[in-house]
N, C-alpha and C positions, 0 to 999 in steps of 0.2 A: 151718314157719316162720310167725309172726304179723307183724302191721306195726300199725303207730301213726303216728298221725297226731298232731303236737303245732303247737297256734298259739300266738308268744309276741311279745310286744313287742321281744325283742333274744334274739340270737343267737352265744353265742361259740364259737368253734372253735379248739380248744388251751388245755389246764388248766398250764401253767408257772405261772410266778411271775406273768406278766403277763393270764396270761388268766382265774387267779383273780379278780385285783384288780379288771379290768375287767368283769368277772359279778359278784362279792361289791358290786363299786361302785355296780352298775345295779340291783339287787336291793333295795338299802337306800337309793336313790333311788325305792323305790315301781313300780318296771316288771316286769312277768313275764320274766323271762330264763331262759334255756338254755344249760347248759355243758357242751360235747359235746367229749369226750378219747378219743383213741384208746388209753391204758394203763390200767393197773388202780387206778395211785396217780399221784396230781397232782405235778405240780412243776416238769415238765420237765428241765430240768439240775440243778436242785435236789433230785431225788429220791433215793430210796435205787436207783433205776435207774442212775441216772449219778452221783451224789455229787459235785457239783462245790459248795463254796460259797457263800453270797452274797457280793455284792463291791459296791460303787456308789461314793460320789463320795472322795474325797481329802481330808483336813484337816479343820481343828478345826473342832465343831461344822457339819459336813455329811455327814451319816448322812441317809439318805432316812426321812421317815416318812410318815403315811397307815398302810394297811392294812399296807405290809410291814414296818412298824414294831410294828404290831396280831401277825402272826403271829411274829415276832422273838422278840419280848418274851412272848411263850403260850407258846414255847418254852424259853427263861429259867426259867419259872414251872414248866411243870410236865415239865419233861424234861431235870433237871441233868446227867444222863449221856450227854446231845448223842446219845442213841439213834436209829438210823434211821427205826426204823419208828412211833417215837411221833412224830418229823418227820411223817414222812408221814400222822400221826394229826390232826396238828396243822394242815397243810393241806388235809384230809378235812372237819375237824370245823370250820372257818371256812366251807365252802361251806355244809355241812348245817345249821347254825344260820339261812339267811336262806331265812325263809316264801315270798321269791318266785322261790328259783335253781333250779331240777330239773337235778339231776346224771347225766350219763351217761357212766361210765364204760367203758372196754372197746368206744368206739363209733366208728367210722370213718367218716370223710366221703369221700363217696365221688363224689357229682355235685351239681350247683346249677342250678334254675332261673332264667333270666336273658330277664328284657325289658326294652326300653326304656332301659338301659344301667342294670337296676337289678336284685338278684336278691332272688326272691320265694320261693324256700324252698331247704330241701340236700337229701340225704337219704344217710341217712349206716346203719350195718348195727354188729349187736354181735353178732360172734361166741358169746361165751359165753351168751347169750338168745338166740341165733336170731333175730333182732328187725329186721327193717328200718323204721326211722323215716325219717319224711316230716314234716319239721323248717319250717314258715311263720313269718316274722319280717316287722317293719317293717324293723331295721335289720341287718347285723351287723357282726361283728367277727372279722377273721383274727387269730391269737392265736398259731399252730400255730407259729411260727417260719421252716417253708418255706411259707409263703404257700401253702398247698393253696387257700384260697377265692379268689385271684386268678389260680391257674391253671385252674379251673374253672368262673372267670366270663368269663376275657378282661380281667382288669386288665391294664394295666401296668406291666409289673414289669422290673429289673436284676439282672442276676447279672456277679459280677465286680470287674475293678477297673476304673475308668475310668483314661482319658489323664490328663497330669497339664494337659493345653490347656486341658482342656474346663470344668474348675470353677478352673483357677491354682492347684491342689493342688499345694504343693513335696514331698511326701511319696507321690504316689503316681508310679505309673513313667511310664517317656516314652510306649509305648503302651498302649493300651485291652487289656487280656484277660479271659478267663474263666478267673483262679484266682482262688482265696478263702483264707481261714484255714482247716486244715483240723479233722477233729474228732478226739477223743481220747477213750478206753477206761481211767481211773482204775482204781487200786488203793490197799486198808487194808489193814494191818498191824499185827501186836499185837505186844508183849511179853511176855515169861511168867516164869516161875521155873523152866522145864527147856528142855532141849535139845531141837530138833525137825528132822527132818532134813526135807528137799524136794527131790521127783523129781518132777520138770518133764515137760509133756506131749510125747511123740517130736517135736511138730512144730515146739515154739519154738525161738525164735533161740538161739544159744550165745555169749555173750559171754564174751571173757576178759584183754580189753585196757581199763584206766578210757579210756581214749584213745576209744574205739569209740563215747566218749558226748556227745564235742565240745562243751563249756560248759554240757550237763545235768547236773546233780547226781543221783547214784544213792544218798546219803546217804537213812537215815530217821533224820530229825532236822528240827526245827522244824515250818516250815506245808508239806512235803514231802506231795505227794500225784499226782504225778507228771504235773502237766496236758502235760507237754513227751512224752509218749508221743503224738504227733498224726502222721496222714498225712492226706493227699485233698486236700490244697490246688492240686496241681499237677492233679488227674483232674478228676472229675465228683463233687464233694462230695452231689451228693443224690443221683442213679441208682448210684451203685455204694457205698452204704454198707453192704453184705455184704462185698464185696470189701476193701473197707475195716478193717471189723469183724476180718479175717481177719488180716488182718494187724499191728491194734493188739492183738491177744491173741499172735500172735507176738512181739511186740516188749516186752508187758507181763509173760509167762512168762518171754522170756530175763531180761528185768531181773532181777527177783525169782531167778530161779536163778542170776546172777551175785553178787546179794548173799549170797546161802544158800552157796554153793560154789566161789567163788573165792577162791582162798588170799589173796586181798589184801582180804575183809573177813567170810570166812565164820567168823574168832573171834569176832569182833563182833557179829553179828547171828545166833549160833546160838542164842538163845530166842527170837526173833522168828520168828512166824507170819506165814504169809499169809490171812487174814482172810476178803479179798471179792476180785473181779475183776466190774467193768462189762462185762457181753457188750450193752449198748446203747449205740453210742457216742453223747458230747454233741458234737453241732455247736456251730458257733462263724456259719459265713456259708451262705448260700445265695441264693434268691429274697428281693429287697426291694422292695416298691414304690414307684410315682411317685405322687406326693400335691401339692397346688396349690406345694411348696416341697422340692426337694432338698437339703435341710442338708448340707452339707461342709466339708472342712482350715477355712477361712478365717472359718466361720461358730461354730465352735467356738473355734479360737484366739482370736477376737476377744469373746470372752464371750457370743455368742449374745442380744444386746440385742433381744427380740424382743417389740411388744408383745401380742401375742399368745402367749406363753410358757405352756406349758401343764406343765413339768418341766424338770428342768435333769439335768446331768451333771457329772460331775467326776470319770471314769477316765483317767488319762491315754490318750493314742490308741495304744493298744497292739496292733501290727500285727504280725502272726506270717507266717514267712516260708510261703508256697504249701509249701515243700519239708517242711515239718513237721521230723521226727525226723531225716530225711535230708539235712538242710544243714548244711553241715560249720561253721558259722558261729552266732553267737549263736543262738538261736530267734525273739528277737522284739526289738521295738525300743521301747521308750516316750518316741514323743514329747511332749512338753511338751501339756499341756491345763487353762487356768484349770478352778478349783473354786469357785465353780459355775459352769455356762453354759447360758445360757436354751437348750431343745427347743420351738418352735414348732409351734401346735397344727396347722399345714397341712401336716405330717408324718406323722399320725398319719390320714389316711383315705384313699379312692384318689383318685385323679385324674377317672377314666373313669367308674367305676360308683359309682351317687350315692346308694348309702344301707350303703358298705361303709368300717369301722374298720380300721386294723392297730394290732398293738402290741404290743413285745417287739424281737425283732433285726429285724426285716424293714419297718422304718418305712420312709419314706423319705428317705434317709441315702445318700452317698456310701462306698463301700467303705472311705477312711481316716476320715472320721468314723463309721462303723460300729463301729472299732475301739474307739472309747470308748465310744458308746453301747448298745452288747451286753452290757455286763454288769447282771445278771440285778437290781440293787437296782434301778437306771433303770429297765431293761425293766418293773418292777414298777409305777414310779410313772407310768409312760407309759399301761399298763393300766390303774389307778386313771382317769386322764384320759379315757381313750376310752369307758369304761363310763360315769363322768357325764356326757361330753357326748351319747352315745346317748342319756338319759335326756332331757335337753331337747331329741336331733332327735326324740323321742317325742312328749313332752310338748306342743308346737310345731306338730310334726306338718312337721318341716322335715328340710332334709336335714343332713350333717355338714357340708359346706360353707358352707350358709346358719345353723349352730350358731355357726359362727365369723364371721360377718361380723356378727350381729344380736345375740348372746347371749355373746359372749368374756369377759366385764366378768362376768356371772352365772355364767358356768361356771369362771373364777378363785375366785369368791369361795366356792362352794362347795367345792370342793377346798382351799380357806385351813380353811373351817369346819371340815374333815374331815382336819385339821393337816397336809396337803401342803403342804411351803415351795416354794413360787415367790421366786425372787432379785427384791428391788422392789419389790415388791408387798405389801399390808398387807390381813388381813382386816377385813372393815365390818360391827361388830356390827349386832344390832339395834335400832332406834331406842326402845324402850324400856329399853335398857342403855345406849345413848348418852346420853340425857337426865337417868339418875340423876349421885345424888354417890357416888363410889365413894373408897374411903381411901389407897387403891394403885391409881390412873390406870393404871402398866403394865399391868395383868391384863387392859383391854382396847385394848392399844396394837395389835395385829392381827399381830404378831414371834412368834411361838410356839417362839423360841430366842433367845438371842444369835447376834448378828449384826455385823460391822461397827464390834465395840466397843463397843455395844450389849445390855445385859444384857438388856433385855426384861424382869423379872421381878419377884415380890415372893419375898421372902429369910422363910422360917417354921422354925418347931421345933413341937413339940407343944406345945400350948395357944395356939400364934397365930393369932388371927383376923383378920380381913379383913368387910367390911360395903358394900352396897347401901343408898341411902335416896333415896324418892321423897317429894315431895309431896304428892302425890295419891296412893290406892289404885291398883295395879295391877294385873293379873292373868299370869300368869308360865305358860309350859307345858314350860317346860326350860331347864336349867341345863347349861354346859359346862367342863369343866376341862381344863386340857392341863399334866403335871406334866413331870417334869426325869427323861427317860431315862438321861443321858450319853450322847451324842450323841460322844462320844471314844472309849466302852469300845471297847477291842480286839478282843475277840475272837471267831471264828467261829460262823457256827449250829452246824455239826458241825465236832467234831473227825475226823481222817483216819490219825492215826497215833494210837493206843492204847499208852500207855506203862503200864509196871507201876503207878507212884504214875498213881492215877485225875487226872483232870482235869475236875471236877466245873464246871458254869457256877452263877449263879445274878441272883436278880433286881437289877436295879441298884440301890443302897444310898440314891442320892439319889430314889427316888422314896417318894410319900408313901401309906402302906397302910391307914390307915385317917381318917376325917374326918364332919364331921356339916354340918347346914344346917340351922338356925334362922330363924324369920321373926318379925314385930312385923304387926299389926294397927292403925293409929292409933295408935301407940307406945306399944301395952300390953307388957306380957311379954312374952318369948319362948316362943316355941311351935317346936317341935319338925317338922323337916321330914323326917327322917329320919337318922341312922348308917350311915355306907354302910362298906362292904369294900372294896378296890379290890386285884383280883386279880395286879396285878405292870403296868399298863396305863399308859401315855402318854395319851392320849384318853380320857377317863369323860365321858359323856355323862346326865344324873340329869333323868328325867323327872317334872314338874311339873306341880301343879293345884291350884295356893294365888292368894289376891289377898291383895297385902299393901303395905306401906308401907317394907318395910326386909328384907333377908335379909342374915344372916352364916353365911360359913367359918370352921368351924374347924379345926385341923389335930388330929388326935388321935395318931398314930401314924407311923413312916415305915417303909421298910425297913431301917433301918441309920445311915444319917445324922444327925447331930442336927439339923442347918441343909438346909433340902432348899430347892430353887425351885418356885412356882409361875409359869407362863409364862402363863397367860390363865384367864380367869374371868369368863364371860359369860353373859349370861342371855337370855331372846327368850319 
């Protein structure tokens, strides 16, 4: 066996959706980071390991963007056949593009050095290298979901549900315990053009009553992908996830061989294959830490007016019952949650030990506001947050605590720049974009959507331009655009059920695919700034090194649309 020693400015542990975000974040803020996962392919519930969807906030025009709108849309563009493994290609290839992230796959964190109520390195083993690494950071960030870095420093952390006394939650129970949501083992299935029979392994369930399924649906049809196959909510959701495991493939087998062979749907479903089976189950709750703010029921219901907001939410709080599969009664409840509501940045790092992030399920969150804020789009934008604010406790040389009390107002604005919608809040170009005359004021009203009634936007076709003019000569080092996703499209990164007729996705028709930038000198001719491409992307970011007196947009091409929007157009 070898060992390595690695020194880095930030430290993430756990590759899902959030702890991408929060590495890709901190990476392309200029800091050496380290993204250390214990599987082979990123994504966490997201992955072709678990296949569970993304999911984030509710209603028109609140799609989360940032990065997981960056990997959304790469997906769109180059993976119409909602493929698994080009997914998982897709959040491989966003970490591997940034100069400052070193990936480590296949790597287990295993202990943390801890002084002073602050931890100074991990070190964590990769089986398939033999490699034990000995991990040094200024800052880091738990990502993992079950907060491994706060059981290995001594943060603390809650498991469970609380009273309903203790926060005036009317949603959680009268006492305090330790059950959670529990987790679930998905299945895909195809369609075909022949008949295929299916013999189930001796050991699953045998179902042959629809009764047996108590208000789950065993149909394949629609967005069916069976998340209601869950147990562990009643045991030990993290120490017994074998045990666990064991039994959502019991329960996943019988399904599927009640649809193949029970006379009440096995006409139906005799070209249908069974596909895949998740032998990794996705968790939903476990270990969450205490951070300077416990977010809960009342702080969510009431739109989370925070001003310190560092992401919002908008799933409703969807609370699954402890009993999972085995509660003879609905499986889960959705109670009412506005769309959006502010996520407070003192959520997002410990309490105790003072240079440590979380981000993803495990923030700090009440078990019924957990319910909303666990799904995976959130998780995503909460990661984005934590990674830029490690960059300024860097930068600073401060801690996460002291990010928020000194630098809240800077660490908003960059995440605006980097088209995170924060509810309220407007980004603050730079003072030499504020001082020009610009021809459509909206491009830098700081709204990067409609909002509120509010179009935010200038309205183009091909050949419409847009124009910059200063008085003075200036000199310019980038240019930023943020185009019109639809922020409504319906539908999934992956599909779950494979129908005969393919269900091909593709890039959203309102954004704009090709465009140019032209500048003036003393209001000579125009000169030529370059033609750009723009690969299927919401955020195009076009760097600059002209001094000039005037620059114009033009729109040259779109995907599809004749009338597309532009939401901002900023320069610095």
């Amino acid at each position: 066996m070898q060992t390595k020693n690695i020194t880095a400015d930030f430290c993430v542990v756990g590759g899902g959706l959030a702890g991408i975000c929060a590495a890709v974040a901190a990476a392309r803020e200029g800091i050496r980071t380290v993204l250390v996962h214990d599987r082979p392919v990123l994504g966490g519930n997201a992955s072709s390991e678990i296949r569970m969807w993304v999911c984030g906030a509710k209603g028109k025009d609140r799609k989360e963007t940032g990065i997981v709108e960056e990997m959304l849309l790469e997906n769109l563009y180059s993976n119409p056949e909602r493929n698994y493994s080009r997914w998982d290609t897709v959040l491989y290839s966003i970490c591997r593009r940034e100069k400052n992230l070193t990936l480590l796959l296949n790597t287990v964190c295993l202990d943390a050095t801890v002084a002073n109520d602050k931890i100074n390195s991990i070190k964590a083993y990769s089986s398939v290298a033999q490699t034990w690494y000995n991990i040094s950071a200024q800052v880091f960030a738990d990502c993992s979901g079950d907060s491994i870095l706060g059981v290995l420093s001594g943060a603390e952390l809650r498991y469970g549900r609380e009273a309903q006394s203790e926060f005036n939650e009317s949603i959680a129970p009268e006492q305090s315990d330790r059950k959670t949501m529990g987790p679930s083992c998905l299945l895909q299935c195809r369609e075909t053009t022949c008949d295929h029979d299916f013999i189930p392994p001796e050991w699953a369930y045998k179902y042959t009553d629809p009764g047996q399924f108590n208000y789950r649906d065993p149909e394949l049809e629609g967005l069916q992908n069976f998340w209601w196959i869950e147990v562990g909510g009643n045991a030990d959701a993290l120490h017994d996830v074998d045990k666990h495991r064991d039994e959502l493939l019991k329960i996943a087998y019988g399904v599927f061989d009640y649809l193949k062979n029970s006379p009440q749907t096995r006409e139906k479903y005799r070209k249908w294959t069974l596909e895949w089976v998740g032998f990794l189950p996705g968790k939903r709750e476990s270990y969450r830490y205490v951070g300077d703010l416990i977010q809960n029921q009342n702080h969510v219901a009431s739109g989370g007016g925070f001003d310190d907001l560092i992401s919002y939410g908008g799933w409703p709080m969807d609370d699954h019952h402890p009993d999972g599969f085995y509660y003879p009664g609905e499986p889960n409840i959705f109670h009412p949650a506005p769309s959006p509501f502010g996520i407070s940045y003192r959520t997002i790092y410990s309490k105790n030990i003072n240079n440590l992030y979380c981000a993803g399920r495990n923030i700090s969150v009440t078990h019924s506001a957990l319910s909303s804020t666990r799904v995976m789009a959130t998780c995503a934008t909460l990661g984005q947050a934590a990674g830029t604010a490690a960059s300024l406790a860097v930068k600073y040389n401060i801690t996460p605590r002291e990010v928020g009390t000194n630098h809240i107002a800077e660490l908003q604005n960059i995440l605006m720049k980097n088209d995170m919608f924060l509810p309220g809040k407007r980004y603050k170009v730079a003072p030499v974009c504020a001082e020009a005359a610009l021809s459509c004021e909206g491009l830098r009203s700081g709204m990067n959507r409609a909002f509120d009634g509010e179009d935010n936007s200038w309205h183009a076709s091909s050949g419409s331009s847009v124009e910059y003019r200063w008085q003075q000569p200036v000199k310019l080092r980038n240019t930023r655009l943020v185009f019109d996703s639809d922020l409504d499209r319906p539908e999934k990164n992956i599909i779950v059920l494979h129908l005969l007729d393919p269900q091909f996705c593709k890039t959203p028709a309102t954004l704009v695919k090709r465009f140019k930038l032209e500048y003036q000198q003393g209001g000579g001719v125009w000169q030529s700034a370059g033609e750009f491409f723009n690969s299927g992307q919401r955020l195009v970011n076009i760097p600059l090194d002209i001094e000039c007196t005037a620059l114009k947009l033009t729109i040259l091409e779109t995907f599809g649309n004749s009338e597309v929007k532009v939401f901002a157009w900023d320069v610095e």
